[in-house]
C-alpha positions in Angstrom: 0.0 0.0 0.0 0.8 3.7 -0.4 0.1 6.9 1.5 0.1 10.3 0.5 -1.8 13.7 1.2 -2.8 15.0 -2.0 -1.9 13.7 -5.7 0.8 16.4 -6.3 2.1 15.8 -2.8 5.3 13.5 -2.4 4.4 9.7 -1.2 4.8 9.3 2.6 4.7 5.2 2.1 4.9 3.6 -1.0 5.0 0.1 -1.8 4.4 -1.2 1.8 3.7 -4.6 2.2 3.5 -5.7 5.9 1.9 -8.9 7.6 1.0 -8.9 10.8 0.6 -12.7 12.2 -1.2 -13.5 15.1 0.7 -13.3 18.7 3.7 -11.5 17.4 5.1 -8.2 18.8 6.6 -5.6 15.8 8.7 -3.0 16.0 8.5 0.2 14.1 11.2 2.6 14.0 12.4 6.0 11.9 13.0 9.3 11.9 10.9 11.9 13.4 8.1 13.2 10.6 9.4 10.1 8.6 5.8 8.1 8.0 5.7 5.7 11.0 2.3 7.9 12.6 1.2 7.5 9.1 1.9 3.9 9.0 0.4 3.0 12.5 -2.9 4.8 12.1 -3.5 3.0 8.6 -2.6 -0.4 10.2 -5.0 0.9 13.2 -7.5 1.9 10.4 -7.7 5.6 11.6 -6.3 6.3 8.2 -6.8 4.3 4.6 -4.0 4.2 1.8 -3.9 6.1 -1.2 -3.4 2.9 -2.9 -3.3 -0.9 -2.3 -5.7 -2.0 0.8 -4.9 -3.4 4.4 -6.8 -6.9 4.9 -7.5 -9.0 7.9 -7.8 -6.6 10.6 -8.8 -7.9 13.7 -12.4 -6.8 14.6 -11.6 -5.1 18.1 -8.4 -3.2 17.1 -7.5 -0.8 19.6 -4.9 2.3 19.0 -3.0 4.5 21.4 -2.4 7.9 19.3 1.2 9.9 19.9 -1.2 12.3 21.5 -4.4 11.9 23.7 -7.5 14.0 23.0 -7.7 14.9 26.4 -10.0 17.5 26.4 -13.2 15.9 26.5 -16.3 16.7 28.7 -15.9 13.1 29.9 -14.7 12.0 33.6 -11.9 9.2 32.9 -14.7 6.3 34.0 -16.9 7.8 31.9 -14.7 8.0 28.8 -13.5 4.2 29.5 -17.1 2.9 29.8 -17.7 4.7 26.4 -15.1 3.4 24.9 -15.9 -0.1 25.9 -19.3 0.0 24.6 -17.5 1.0 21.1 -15.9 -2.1 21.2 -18.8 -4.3 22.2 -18.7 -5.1 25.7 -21.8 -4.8 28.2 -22.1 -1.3 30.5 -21.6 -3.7 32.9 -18.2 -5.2 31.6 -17.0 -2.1 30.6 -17.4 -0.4 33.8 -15.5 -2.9 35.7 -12.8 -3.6 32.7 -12.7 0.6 33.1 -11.9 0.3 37.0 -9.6 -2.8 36.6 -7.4 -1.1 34.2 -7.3 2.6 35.9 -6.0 0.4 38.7 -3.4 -1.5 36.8 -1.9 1.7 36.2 -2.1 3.8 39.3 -5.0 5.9 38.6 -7.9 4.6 40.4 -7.8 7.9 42.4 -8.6 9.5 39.2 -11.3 8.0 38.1 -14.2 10.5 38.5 -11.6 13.3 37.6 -12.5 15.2 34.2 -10.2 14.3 31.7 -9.5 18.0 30.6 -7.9 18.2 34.8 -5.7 15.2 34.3 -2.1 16.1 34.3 -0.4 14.8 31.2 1.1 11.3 32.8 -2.5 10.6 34.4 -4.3 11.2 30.6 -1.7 8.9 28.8 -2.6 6.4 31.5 -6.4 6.9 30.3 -5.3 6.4 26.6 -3.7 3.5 27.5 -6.2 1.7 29.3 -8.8 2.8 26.9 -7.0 0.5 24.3 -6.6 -2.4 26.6 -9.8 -2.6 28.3 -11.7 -5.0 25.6 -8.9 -7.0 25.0 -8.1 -6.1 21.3 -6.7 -8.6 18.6 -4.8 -6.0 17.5 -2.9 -3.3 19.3 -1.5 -0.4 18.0 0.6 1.9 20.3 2.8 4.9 19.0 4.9 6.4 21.9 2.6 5.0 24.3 4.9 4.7 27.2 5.6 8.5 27.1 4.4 10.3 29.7 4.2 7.0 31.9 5.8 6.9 35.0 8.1 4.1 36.1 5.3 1.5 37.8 3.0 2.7 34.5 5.6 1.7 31.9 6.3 -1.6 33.7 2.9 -2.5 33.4 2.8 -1.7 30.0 5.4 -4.2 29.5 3.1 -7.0 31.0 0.1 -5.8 29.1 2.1 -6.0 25.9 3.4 -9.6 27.3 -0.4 -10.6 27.9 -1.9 -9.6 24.3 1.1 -11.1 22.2 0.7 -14.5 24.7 -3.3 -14.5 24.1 -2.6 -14.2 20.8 -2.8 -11.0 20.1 -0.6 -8.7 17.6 1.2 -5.7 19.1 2.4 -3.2 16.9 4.5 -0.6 18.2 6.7 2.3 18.0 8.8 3.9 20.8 11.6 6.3 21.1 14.1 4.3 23.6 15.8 1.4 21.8 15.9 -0.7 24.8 11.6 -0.9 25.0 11.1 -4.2 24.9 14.3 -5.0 23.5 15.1 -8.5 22.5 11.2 -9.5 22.5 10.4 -8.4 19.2 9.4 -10.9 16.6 9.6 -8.2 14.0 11.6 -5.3 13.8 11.0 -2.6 10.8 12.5 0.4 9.7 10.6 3.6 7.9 12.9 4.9 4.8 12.3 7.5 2.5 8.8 6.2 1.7 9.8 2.7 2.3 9.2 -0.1 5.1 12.7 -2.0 5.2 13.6 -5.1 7.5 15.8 -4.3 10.1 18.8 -6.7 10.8 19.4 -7.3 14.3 23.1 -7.9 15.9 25.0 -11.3 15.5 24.6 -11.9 18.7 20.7 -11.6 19.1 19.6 -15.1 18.9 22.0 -15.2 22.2 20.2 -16.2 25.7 21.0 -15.4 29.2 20.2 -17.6 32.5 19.3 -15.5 35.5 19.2 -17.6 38.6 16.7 -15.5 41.3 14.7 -15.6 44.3 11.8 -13.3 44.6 9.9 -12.6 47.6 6.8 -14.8 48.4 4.1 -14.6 45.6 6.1 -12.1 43.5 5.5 -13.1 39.6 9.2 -12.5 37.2 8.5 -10.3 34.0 6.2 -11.7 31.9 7.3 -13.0 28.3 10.3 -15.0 29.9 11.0 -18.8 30.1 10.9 -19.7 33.8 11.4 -23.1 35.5 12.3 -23.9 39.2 15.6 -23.6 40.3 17.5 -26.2 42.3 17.0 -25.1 46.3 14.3 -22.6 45.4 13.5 -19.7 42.9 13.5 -19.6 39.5 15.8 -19.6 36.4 14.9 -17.3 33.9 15.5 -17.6 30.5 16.2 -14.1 28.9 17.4 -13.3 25.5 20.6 -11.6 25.8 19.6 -8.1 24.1 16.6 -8.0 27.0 18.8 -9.3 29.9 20.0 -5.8 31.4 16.7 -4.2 31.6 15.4 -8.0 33.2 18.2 -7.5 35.9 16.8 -3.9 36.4 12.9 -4.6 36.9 14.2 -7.9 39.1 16.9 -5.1 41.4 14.9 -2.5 41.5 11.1 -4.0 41.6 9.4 -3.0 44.8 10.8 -6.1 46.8 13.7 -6.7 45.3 14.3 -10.0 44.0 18.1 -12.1 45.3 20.1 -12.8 42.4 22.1 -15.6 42.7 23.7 -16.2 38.9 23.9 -14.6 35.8 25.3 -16.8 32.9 25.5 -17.0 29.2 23.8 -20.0 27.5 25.7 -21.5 25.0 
């Protein structure tokens, strides 16, 4: 497919040709004004092609834009229950879906506040849960974890974890190289008007065994191979490109978790 504003205007994307497979997680990248807004809101269908066609799309697709409308005359409950009835759940189901995710993400306190008071964190946490909260087959997120604090990005991690593992397709675009690094099944580039594969390092098949002990009940970051270590805790299979920002949430997570080993697999 192609893309462009105007037939005298230059092509944005041209000759795109993209699938998107159930369960995987793909990553967009480019310069800044370089078509990947364009790109995401066509896969999203919030925009159509000039030419070709996007088939397939998932019935609830959900979309997280660069930038949330916040300046509705909608509380943030109000706007989530809305939003769920869009996507075909009952009053009923979106209501609690509405509370469940406003608590994932640390803004349960908000949730009768307008959404034209929320500071700018709190209303990407509303544009984020809004996309979430009827469990789309296709999720679309561009820059969704700005504005997020810490705990809110985190959690976007597992969300993203959850959708790909139900079978869901994550597409995504985000301005730190190490989002969600190494769990990519895809990873994209935007050039000139193009959509080019992007090679990953050598050493990116390469895996990592952690060796930890959390404290009791605490779950490891979703997405990861875990099995029972000898004596207790878990060994964690990470890809190698992920395993620094695994060590991180594990060091710095609210009770920290006791690494014992850290070791290359061969």
């Amino acid at each position: 497919m192609g893309r462009r504003y105007g037939l005298r205007r230059p092509w944005v994307l041209r000759g795109v040709a993209l699938e998107l497979p159930p369960g995987a997680l793909v990553r967009i990248e480019g310069r800044n004004g370089g078509g990947k807004s364009t790109l995401l809101r066509i896969i999203a269908g919030i925009d159509t092609p000039s030419e070709g066609r996007i088939t397939g799309r998932p019935r609830r697709t959900a979309y997280v834009p660069e930038r949330f409308p916040a300046a509705l005359p909608l509380t943030a409950t109000a706007y989530l229950t809305h939003m769920g009835r869009v996507h075909g759940l009952r009053r009923a189901q979106a209501a609690g879906a509405a509370a469940h995710w406003l608590e994932r993400f640390g803004a349960a306190a908000h949730a009768h506040t307008p959404l034209a008071e929320l500071s700018k964190g709190s209303s990407q946490k509303v544009a984020v849960a809004q996309a979430l909260l009827a469990e789309p087959g296709l999720l679309v997120l561009d820059e969704a974890w700005t504005g997020l604090d810490t705990a809110a990005r985190a959690e976007l991690d597992r969300a993203v974890a959850e959708r790909t593992a139900a079978g869901g397709t994550v597409v995504f675009v985000d301005h730190d190289p190490a989002r969600l690094a190494g769990a990519a099944d895809a990873h994209h580039r935007v050039e000139g008007a193009a959509l080019v594969p992007v090679r990953e390092p050598a050493d990116a098949g390469a895996y990592v065994r952690i060796e930890a002990a959390g404290p009791p009940g605490a779950e490891p970051p979703p997405g990861l191979a875990a099995a029972p270590a000898p004596g207790g805790g878990l060994l964690l299979t990470v890809p190698a490109a992920r395993s620094d920002a695994v060590l991180r949430e594990l060091l710095t997570a609210p009770a920290p978790w006791h690494i014992r080993a850290v070791e290359e697999l061969p």
